[in-house]
C-alpha positions in Angstrom: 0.0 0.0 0.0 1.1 3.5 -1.0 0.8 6.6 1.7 -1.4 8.4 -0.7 -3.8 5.3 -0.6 -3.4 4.9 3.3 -4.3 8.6 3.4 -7.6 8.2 1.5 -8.5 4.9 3.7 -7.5 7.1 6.5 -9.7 10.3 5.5 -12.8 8.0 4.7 -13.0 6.8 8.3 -12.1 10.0 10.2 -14.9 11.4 7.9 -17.4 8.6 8.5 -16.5 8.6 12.2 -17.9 12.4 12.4 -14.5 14.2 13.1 -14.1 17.6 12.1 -10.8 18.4 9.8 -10.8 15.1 9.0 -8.3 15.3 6.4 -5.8 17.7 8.1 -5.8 14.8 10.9 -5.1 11.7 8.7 -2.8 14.5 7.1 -0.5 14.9 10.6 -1.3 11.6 11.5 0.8 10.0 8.8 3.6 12.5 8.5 3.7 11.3 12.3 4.6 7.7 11.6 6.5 8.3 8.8 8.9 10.4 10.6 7.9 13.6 8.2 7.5 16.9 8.6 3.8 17.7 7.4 4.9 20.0 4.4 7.2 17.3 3.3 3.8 14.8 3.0 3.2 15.1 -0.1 6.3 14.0 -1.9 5.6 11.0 -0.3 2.1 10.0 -1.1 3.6 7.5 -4.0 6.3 5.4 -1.6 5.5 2.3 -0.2 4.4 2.0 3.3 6.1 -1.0 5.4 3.7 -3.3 6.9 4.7 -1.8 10.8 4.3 1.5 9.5 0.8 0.5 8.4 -0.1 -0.8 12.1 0.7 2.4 13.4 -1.1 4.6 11.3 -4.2 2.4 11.8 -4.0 2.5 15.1 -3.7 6.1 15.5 -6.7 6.5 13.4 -8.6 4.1 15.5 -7.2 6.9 18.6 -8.2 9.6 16.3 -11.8 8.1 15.9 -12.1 7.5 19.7 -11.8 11.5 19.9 -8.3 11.2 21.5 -6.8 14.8 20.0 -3.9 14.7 17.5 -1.4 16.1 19.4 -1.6 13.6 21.9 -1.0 10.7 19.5 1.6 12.5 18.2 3.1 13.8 21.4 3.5 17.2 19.9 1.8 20.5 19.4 3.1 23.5 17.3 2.6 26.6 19.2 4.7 30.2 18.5 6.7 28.2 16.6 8.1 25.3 18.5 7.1 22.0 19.1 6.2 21.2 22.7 5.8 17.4 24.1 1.9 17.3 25.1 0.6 14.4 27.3 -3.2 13.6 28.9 -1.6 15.6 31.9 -1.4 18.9 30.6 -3.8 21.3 28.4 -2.9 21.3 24.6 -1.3 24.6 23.4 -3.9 26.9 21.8 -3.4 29.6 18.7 -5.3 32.1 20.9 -2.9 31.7 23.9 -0.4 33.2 21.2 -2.5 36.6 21.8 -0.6 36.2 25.2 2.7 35.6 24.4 3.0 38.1 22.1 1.1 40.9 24.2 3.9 40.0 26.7 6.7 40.6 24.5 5.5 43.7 23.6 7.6 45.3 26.8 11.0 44.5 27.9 10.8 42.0 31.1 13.8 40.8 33.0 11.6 38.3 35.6 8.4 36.4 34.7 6.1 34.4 36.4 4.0 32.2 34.6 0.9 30.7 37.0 -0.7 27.1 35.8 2.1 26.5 33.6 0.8 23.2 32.3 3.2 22.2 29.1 5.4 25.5 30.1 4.2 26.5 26.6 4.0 30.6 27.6 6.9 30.8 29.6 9.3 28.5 27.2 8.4 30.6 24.7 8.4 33.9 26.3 12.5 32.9 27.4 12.7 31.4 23.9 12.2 35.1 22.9 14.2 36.7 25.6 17.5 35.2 25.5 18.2 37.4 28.4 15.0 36.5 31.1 14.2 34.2 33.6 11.1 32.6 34.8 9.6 30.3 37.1 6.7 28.1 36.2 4.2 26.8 38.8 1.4 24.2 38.7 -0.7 22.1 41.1 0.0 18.9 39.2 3.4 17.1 39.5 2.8 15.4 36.0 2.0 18.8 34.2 5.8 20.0 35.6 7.7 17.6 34.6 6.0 17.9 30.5 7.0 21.8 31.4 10.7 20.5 32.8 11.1 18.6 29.1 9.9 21.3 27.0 12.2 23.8 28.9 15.3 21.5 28.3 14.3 20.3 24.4 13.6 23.7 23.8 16.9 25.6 25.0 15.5 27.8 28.2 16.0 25.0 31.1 19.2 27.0 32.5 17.2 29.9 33.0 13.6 28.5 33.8 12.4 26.8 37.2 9.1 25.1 37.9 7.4 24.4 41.5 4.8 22.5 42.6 2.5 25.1 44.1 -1.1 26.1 44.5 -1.0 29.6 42.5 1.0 31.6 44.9 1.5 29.4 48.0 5.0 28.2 47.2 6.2 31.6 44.8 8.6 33.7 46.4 10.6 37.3 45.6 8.7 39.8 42.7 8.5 39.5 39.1 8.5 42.1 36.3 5.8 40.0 34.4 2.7 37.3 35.6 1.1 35.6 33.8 -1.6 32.9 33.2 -4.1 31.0 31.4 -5.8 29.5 34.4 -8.9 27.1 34.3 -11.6 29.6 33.4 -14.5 27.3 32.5 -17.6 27.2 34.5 -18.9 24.1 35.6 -22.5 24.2 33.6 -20.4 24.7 30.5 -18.3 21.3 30.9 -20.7 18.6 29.1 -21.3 20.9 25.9 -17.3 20.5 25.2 -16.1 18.8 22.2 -15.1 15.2 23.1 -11.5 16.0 22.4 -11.8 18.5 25.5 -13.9 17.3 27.8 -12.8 13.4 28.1 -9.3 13.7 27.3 -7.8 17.3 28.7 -7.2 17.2 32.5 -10.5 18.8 33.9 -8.0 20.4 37.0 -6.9 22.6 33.9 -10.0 23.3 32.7 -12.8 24.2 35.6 -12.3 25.6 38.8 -15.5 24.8 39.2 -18.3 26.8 39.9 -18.5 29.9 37.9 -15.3 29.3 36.4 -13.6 32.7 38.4 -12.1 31.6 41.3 -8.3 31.5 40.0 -9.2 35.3 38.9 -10.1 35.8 42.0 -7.2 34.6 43.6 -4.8 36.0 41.5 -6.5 39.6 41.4 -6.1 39.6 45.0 -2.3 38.4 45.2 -0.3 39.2 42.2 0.2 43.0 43.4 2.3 41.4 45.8 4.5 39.4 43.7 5.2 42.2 40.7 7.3 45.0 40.9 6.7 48.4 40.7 4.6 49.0 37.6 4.7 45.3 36.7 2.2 43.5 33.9 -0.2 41.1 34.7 -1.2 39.2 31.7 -4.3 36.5 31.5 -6.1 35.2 28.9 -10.0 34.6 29.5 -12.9 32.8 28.6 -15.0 35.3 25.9 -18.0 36.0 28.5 -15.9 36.9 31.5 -13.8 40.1 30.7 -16.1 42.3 32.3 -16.2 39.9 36.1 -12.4 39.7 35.6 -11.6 43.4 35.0 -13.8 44.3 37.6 -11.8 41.6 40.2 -8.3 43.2 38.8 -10.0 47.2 39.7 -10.6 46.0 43.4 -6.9 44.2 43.4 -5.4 48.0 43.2 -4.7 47.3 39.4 -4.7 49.9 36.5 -4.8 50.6 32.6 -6.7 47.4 32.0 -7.0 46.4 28.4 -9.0 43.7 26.8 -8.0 42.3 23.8 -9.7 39.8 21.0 -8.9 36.8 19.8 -9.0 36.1 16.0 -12.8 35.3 16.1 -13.7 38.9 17.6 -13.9 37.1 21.2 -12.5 38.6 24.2 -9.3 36.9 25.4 -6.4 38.1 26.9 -6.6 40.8 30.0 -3.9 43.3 30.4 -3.1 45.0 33.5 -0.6 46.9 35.5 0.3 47.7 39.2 0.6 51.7 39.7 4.3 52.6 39.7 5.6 53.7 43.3 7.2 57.0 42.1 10.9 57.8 42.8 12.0 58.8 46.0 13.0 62.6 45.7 16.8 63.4 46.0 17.4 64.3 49.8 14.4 62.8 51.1 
């Protein structure tokens, strides 16, 4: 059997199965066991496939059509760029986090702190870009950390990242130029309408807090001010119906110049904010 023909096999039963992109999937799918880039596919779609190479693209189209998501059959997701190692312990990188990363690298940051770090995708990325920062990573889960500790040493930043075990801000110590975060934001009532892919592979400690979805908001409204410097960012991206709770949570935390930005789809995503600048102390005083 050729690629191209496993490909069409492939397609018909992703299709028939109900999955959306069902094409694009086979697509990554089989660039995955054939050790391809995707781009390169195509070149190949008239080679012989080996019979072992054949078993493992069946079976991770059978994972496909159990709604398992790509990335973790592959063990990879693309995101600003770079490949990060995704398991069923952490979130799978999202375009619309991008909105994050590059809203933080819009300033100059020395120190950042990056809150639910999951895969360490924002703040591996965020060093990636600033050769010259630091960061620490934090997360509840032990499993999550040590994806984030791999992507930080594949990736080139593990000299100059850390990651700790720590609920938010309980084990987070000194001040940071930069938070930021993409906590679990969705509410509890809004769980069973996820797609399959979300809702019975993801880790649900990433993705509800439970309740209303704004307890880590809460939280984090009420003690970043104490871990960011003087006129320090707070970044977080949001789910699209809460910027108005949120900002309101980050006025009462003592925070300023609040911005709320859009995603691609003209949904609110990412919250910017800052903590007032203590002003210089006068000469002599």
């Amino acid at each position: 059997m050729t690629a191209g023909q496993a490909l069409v096999l492939a397609t018909r039963r992703l299709t028939a199965a109900g999955i959306e992109g069902a094409a694009t999937d086979a697509r990554r799918l089989l660039a995955h066991v054939l050790g391809l880039a995707p781009e390169r596919l195509l070149l190949a779609m008239q080679d012989e496939i080996s019979p072992d190479q054949q078993a493992a693209f069946e079976a991770a189209t059978d994972a496909r059509t159990a709604r398992r998501p790509v990335s973790q059959i592959t063990g990879l997701r693309r995101f600003w760029g770079l490949d990060f190692r995704v398991t069923r312990d952490t979130l799978d990188p999202r375009p619309e986090t991008e909105i994050l990363v590059e809203a933080a690298l819009e300033e100059p940051f020395a120190t950042v702190l990056d809150l639910g770090t999951g895969t360490g995708c924002i703040l591996v990325s965020l060093l990636h870009d600033r050769s010259d920062a630091r960061g620490t990573g934090v997360d509840l889960s032990e499993a999550a950390l040590t994806v984030a500790r791999d992507n930080a040493v594949r990736l080139g930043v593990a000299e100059r990242a850390r990651f700790l075990r720590s609920d938010w801000f309980s084990a987070v110590t000194g001040t940071f130029d930069l938070i930021v975060s993409n906590p679990p934001y969705i509410a509890a009532e809004e769980m069973p309408a996820l797609s399959p892919e979300v809702r019975d592979w993801e880790p649900h400690l990433a993705l509800t807090p439970g309740g209303d979805g704004l307890a880590p908001y809460r939280v984090i409204a009420r003690e970043a001010a104490a871990r960011l410097a003087s006129g320090g960012r707070l970044l977080l991206e949001i789910g699209p119906t809460q910027a108005g709770a949120v900002c309101d949570l980050l006025r009462g935390g003592g925070f300023e110049r609040i911005e709320v930005r859009r995603d691609l789809d003209g949904r609110d995503r990412t919250i910017l904010a800052r903590k007032p600048a203590v002003p210089a102390p006068h000469p002599g005083n």
